[in-house]
C-alpha positions in Angstrom: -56.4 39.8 27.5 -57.8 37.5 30.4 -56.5 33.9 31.6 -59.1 32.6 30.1 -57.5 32.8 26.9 -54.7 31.8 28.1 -56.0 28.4 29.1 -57.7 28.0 25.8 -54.3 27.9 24.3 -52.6 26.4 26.6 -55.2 23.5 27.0 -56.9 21.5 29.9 -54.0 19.2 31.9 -53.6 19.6 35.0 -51.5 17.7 37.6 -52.4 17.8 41.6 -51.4 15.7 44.5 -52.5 14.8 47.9 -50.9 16.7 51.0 -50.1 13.6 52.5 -48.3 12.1 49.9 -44.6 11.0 50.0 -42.8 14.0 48.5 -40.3 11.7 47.0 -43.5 11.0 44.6 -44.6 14.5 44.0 -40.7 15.0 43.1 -41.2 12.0 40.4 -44.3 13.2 38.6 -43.1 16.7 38.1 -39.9 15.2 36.8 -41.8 12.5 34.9 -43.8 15.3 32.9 -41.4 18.1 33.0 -43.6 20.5 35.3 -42.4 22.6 37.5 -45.8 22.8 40.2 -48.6 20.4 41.7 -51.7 22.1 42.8 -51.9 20.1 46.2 -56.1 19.1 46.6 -57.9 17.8 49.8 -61.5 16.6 49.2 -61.6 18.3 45.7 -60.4 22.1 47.2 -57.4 23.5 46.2 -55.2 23.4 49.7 -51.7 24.4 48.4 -49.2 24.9 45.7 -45.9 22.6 45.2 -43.0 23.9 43.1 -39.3 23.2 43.0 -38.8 26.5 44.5 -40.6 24.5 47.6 -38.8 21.4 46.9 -35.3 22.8 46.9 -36.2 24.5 50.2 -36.9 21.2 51.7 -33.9 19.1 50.0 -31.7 21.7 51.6 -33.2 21.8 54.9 -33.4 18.2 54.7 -29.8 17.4 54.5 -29.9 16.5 50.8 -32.8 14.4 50.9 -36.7 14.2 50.4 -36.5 11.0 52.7 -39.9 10.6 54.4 -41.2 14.4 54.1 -44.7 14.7 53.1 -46.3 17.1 50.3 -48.0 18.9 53.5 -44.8 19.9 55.4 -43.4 21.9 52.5 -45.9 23.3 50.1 -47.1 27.0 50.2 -50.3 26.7 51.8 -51.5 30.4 50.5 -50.7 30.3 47.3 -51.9 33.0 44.3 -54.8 32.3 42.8 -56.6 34.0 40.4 -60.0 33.8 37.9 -60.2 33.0 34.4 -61.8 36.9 34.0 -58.4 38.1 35.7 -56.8 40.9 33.0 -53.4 39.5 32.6 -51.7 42.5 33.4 -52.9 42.4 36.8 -51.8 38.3 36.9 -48.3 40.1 36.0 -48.4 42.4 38.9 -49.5 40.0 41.3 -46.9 37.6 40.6 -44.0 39.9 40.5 -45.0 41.1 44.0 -44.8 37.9 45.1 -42.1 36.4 43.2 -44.9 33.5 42.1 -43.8 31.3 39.3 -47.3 29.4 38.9 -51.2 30.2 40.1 -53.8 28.1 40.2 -57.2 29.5 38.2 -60.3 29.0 40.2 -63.3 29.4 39.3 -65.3 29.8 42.5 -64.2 26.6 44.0 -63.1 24.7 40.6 -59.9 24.3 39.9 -60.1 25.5 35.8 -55.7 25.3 35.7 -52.4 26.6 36.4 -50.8 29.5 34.5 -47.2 29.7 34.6 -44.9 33.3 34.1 -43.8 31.8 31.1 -47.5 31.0 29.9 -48.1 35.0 30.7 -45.3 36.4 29.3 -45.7 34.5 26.0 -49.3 35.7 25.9 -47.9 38.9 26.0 -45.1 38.9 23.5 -47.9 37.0 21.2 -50.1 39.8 21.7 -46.7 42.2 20.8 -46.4 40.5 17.7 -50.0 40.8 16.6 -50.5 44.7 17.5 -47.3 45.0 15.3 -48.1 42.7 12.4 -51.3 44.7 12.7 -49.6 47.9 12.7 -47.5 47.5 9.8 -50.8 46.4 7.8 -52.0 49.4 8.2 -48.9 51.5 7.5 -48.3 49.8 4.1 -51.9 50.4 3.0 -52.1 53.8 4.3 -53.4 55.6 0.9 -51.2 57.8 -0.8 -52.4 61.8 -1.5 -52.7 63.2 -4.8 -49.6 65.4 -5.1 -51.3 69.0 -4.0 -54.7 67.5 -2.8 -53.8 69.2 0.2 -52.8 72.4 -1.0 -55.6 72.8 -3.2 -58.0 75.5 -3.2 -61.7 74.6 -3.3 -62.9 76.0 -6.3 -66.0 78.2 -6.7 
C-alpha cells in the first residue's frame, strides 16, 4: 500500500499558513477545524510544519501565552516529508524514528496533503481486516476430499 491511497480515501483538504502569521491565528484554525498540524507555505513551497506538539512548546516557554509569537519562531522547519509512491510501511518507520505525528506529501515541489499516524495506522488495520475477511473466504470454500481420495490406489 502507498500514500497515495491513502489520500484517495482520505480526500483533498488541506490547511497551510504563512510563517509570519500571528500564532494566536494558526492556534484558532486548527481548533476551529479540529486539526492537529498547518503545513507552513512561503511563495507556494512547503517551508515548515505546525502542530500542537510545537504549540505547547511555545505556550510553555512563553509563560502561558501565544501573545505576539509568530508561526516562524516555533514551527519545525525540517519536517518529514514523503511521496504519494512512498510504501506505507516505510512512512511507519520514518515516523516512529522521529516521533512525527503528521507529514506533508510532495510531489516534487506540490504539496498533494498531510498524512497523519492515525490516517497510517487505520490504512493498516483496514488492510488487516481485508487480508482476514479474505482469508476466511477462502477457508470456508476450501473443497472438501472424497473420503479415501487420497488413499486411493490408481487403478490399472
Amino acid at each position: 500500500m502507498k500514500v497515495s491511497d491513502i489520500l484517495r480515501v482520505k480526500g483533498s483538504t488541506l490547511y497551510t499558513v504563512a510563517p509570519e502569521h500571528a500564532l494566536a491565528d494558526a492556534v484558532s484554525t486548527m481548533a476551529e477545524h479540529d486539526i492537529g498540524s498547518l503545513v507552513v507555505m512561503s511563495h507556494g513551497d512547503l517551508v515548515g510544519m505546525l502542530t500542537f506538539r510545537e504549540v505547547i512548546s511555545a505556550i510553555v516557554r512563553n509563560g502561558g501565552s501565544v501573545g505576539s509569537l509568530t508561526v516562524r519562531t516555533v514551527m519545525d522547519d525540517a519536517p518529514l516529508t514523503c511521496t504519494p509512491e512512498t510504501e506505507i510501511d516505510e512512512v511507519r518507520r520514518m515516523m516512529l524514528g522521529r516521533h512525527a505525528r503528521y507529514m506533508p506529501v510532495l510531489d516534487g515541489r506540490t504539496l498533494m496533503g498531510v498524512i497523519s499516524f492515525y490516517d497510517v495506522a487505520k490504512a493498516v488495520v483496514d488492510g488487516q481486516d481485508f487480508e482476514n475477511r479474505m482469508l476466511k473466504a477462502y477457508i470456508r470454500d476450501w473443497p472438501v476430499e472424497e473420503e479415501g481420495a487420497a488413499t486411493a490406489e490408481p487403478k490399472l
